[in-house]
C-alpha positions as CSV (number, residue, x, y, z in Angstrom):
1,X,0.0,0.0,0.0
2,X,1.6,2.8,-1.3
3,X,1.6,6.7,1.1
4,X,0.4,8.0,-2.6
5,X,-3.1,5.9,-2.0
6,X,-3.0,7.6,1.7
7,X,-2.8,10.6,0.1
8,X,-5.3,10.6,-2.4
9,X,-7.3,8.6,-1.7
10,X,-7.4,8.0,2.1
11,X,-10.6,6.4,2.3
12,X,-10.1,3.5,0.0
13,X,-6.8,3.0,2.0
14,X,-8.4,2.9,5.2
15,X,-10.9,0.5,3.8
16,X,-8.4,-2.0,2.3
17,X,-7.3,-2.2,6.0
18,X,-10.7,-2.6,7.7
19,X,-11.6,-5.5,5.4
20,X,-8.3,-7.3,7.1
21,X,-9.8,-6.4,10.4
22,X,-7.3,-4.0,11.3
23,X,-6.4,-0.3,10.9
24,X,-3.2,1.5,9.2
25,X,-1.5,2.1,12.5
26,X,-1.1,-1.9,13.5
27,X,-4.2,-1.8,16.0
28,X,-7.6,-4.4,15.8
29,X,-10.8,-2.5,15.2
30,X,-11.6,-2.6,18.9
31,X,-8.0,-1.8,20.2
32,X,-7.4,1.7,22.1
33,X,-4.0,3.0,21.9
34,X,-1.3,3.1,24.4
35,X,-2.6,5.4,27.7
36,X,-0.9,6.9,30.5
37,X,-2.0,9.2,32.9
38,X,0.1,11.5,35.3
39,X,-1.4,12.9,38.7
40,X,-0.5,16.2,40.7
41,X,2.6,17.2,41.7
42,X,4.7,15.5,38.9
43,X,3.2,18.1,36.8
44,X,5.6,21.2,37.7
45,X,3.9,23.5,35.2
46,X,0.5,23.6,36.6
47,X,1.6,23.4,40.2
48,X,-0.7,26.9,41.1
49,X,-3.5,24.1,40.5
50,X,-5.2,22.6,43.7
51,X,-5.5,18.9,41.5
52,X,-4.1,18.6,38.1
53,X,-3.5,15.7,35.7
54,X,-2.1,14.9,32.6
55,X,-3.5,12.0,30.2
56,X,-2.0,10.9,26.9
57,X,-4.2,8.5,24.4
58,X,-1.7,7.6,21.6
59,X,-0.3,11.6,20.6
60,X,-3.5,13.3,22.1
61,X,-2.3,15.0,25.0
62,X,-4.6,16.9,27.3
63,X,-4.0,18.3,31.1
64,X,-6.7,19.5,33.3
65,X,-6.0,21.7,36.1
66,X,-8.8,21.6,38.8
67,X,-8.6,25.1,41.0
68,X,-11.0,25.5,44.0
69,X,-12.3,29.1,45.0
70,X,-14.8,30.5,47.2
71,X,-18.7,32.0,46.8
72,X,-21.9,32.8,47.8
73,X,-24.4,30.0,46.8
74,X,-26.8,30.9,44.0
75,X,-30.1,32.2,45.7
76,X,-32.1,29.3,44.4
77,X,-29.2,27.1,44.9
78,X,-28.6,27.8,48.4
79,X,-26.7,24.7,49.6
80,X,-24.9,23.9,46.7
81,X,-21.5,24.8,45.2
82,X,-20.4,25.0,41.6
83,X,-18.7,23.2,39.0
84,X,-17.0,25.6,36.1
85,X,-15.6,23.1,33.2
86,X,-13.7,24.8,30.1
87,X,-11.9,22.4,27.4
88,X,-9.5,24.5,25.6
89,X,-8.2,23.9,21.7
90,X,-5.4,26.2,21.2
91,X,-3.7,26.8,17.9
92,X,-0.8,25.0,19.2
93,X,-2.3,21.3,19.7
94,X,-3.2,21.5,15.8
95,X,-3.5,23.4,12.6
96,X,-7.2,22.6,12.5
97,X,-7.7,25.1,15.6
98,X,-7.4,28.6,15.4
99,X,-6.1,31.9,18.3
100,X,-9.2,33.8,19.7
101,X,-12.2,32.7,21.0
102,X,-13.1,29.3,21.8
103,X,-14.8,27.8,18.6
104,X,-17.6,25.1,17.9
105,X,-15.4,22.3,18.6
106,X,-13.9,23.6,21.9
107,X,-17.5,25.1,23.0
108,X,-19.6,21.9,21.9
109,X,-16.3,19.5,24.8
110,X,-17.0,21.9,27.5
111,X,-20.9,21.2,27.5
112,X,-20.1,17.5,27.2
113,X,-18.4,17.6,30.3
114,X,-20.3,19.6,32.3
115,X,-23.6,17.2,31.2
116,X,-21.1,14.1,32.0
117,X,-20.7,15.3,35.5
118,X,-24.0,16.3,36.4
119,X,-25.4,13.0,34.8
120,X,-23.2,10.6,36.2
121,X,-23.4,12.9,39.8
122,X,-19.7,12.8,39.9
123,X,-19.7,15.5,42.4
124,X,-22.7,16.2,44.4
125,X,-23.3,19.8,44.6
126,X,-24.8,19.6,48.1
127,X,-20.9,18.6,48.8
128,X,-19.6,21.5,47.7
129,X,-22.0,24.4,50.0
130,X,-20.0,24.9,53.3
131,X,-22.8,27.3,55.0
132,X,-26.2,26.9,53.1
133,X,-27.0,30.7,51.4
134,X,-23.5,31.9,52.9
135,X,-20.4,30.0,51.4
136,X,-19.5,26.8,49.1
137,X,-16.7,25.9,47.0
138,X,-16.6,26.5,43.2
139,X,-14.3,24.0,41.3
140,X,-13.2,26.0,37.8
141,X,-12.1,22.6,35.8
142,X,-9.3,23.9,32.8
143,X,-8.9,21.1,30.5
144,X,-6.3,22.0,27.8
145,X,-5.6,20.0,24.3
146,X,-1.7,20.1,24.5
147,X,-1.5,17.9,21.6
148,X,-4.3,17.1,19.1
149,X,-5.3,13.7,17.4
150,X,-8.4,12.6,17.7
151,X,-11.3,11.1,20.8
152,X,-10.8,14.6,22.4
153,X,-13.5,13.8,24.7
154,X,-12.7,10.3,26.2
155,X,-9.0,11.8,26.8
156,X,-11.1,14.9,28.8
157,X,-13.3,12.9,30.6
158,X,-10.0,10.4,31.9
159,X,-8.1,13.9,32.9
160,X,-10.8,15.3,34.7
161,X,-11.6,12.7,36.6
162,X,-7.5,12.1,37.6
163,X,-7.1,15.9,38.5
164,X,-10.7,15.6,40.7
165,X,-9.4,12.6,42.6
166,X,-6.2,14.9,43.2
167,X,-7.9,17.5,45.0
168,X,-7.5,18.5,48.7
169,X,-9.5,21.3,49.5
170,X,-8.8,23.3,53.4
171,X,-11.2,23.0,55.7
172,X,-13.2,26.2,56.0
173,X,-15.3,27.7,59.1
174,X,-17.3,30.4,59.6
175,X,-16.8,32.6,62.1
176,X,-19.9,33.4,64.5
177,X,-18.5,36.4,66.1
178,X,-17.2,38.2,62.7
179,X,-19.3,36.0,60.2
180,X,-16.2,36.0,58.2
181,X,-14.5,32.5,56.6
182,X,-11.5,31.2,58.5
183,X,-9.6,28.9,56.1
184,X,-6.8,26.0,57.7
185,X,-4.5,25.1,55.4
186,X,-3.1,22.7,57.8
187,X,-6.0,20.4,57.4
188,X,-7.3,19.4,54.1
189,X,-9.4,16.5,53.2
190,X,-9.9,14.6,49.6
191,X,-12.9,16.0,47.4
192,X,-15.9,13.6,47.6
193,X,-16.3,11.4,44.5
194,X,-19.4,9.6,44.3
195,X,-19.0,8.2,40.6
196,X,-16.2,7.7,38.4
197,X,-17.2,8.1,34.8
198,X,-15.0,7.2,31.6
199,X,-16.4,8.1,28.7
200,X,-15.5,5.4,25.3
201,X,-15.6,6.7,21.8
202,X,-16.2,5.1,18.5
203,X,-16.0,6.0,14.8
204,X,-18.9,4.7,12.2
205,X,-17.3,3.7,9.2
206,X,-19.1,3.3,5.6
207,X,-22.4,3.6,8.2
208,X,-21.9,0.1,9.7
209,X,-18.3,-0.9,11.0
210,X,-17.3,0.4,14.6
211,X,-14.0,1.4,15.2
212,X,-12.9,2.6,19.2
213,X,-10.4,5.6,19.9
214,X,-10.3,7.1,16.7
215,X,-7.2,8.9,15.6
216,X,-8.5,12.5,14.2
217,X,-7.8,11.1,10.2
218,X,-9.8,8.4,11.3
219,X,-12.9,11.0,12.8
220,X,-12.0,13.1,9.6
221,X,-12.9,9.7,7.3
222,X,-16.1,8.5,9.7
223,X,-19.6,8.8,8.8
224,X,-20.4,9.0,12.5
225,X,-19.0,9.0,15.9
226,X,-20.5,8.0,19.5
227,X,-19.4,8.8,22.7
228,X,-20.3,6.3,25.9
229,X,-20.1,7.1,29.6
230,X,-20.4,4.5,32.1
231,X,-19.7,4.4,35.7
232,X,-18.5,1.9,37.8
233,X,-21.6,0.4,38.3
234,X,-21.7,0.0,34.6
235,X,-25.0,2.4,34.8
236,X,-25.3,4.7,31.3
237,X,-24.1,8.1,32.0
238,X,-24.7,9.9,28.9
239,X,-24.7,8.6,25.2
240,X,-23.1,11.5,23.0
241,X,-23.9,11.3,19.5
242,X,-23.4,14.0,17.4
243,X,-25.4,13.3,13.8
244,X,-24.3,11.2,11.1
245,X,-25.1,7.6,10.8
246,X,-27.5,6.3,12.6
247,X,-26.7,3.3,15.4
248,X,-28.8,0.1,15.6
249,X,-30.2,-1.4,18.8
250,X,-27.6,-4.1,18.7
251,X,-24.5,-2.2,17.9
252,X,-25.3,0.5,21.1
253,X,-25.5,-2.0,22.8
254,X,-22.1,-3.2,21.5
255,X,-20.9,-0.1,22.1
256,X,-22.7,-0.1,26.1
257,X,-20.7,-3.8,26.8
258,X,-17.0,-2.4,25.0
259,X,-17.6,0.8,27.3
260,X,-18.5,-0.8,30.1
261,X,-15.4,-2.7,30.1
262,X,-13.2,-0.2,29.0
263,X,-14.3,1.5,31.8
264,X,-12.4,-1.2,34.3
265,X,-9.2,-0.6,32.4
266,X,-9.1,3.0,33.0
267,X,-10.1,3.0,36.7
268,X,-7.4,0.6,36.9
269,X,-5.2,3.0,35.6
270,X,-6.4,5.5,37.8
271,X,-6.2,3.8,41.2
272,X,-2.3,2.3,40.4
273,X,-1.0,5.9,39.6
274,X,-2.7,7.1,42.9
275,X,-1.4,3.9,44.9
276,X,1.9,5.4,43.8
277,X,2.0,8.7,44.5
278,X,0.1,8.4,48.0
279,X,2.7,8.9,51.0
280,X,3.2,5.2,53.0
């Protein structure tokens, strides 16, 4: 197979690989490329951050820093905090994006991840609120696209969930006397998880043939993605499907059993990097 047919014709070459079960860069249809994530302080650059993680899937690269500040409650939300995602696509993680303000592919991640976490009830709000109608927590969640190639979202989803489980926030009082916050540094305690979602993406080829973690020629060449979250419980979080071809009963459900089992792989991941960074 000549780079010529790659070239000009890339979707004939992809195909002539996909009839052979397998795709141009050596992996099976339902193979996901190497990951590794990297939690808190080993990041040096985003060290301001109060829980930060980096996660690579194959050459897409994406840290999220998680920084925790304090509010008033919402009047009709008066014992609940707040949860600020942003995913970021700079000019720098590929020549696709463009400097200025965040466009339709940057804008449409951010509302993915905010619906992830309040679908799968990562974080309970309620957890957040410190004095109901007085104080609570806001968690601004920066995930940046370092390096660009494709399944932006499952590599998002992976890094905001490591840079949560990396959070200590100080315990804060109130003061009676002077009503004001008192914050103790000294004593911090681990943000409350309730779920851990991992989110699983696929690529429709010629309308019918699944492919997971799709490289960004591969999304480019798809007639259809479709994101799946699952928790641990293997519940269904959120099914993301942004148009193109339609999915059958049978292949969702494909899709449901593949996630559900990536899902163990990843929080796997999760809990030996943690094992290893956690004092003795």
């Amino acid at each position: 197979l000549s780079i010529c047919s790659r070239t000009v014709e890339p979707l004939e070459y992809y195909r002539r690989f996909l009839k052979e079960n397998c795709r141009p860069d050596g992996r099976e249809l339902g193979e996901f490329r190497t990951t590794t994530v990297n939690i808190g302080k080993c990041l040096c650059s985003i060290t301001t951050a109060d829980g930060s993680a980096l996660v690579k899937l194959g050459n897409t690269t994406v840290i999220c820093g998680v920084k925790a500040e304090l509010a008033a409650p919402a009047v009709d939300s008066a014992n609940k905090g707040y949860i600020v995602p942003n995913v970021e696509l700079p000019s720098l993680c590929a020549e696709r994006f463009r400097s200025g303000p965040p466009g339709e592919e940057a804008q449409a991640a951010s509302q993915f991840i905010a619906d992830v976490i309040e679908n799968s009830q990562m974080i309970v709000k309620e957890d957040l609120c410190i004095a109901s109608g007085k104080l609570a927590w806001v968690l601004y969640c920066d995930i940046i696209c370092l390096d660009y190639d494709g399944n932006l979202l499952d590599a998002s989803v992976f890094a905001l969930l490591a840079a949560l489980k990396n959070v200590q926030l100080p315990l804060v009082t109130i003061n009676e006397e002077s009503g004001l916050s008192e914050v103790n540094l000294k004593q911090k305690n681990p943000l409350i998880i309730r779920k851990h979602p991992v989110a699983t993406s696929f690529a429709i080829f010629d309308d019918t043939l699944l492919i997971v973690d799709p490289t960004a020629e591969e999304e480019d060449l798809a007639t259809g993605t479709v994101t799946i979250v699952t928790d641990e419980e293997g519940r269904l979080c959120s099914v993301h499907k942004p148009g193109g071809s339609p999915l059958t009963g049978a292949k969702l459900q494909d899709c449901i059993t593949r996630a559900i089992t990536r899902h163990k792989e990843v929080k796997k991941l999760i809990d030996k990097v943690i094992k290893s960074i956690t004092p003795k």
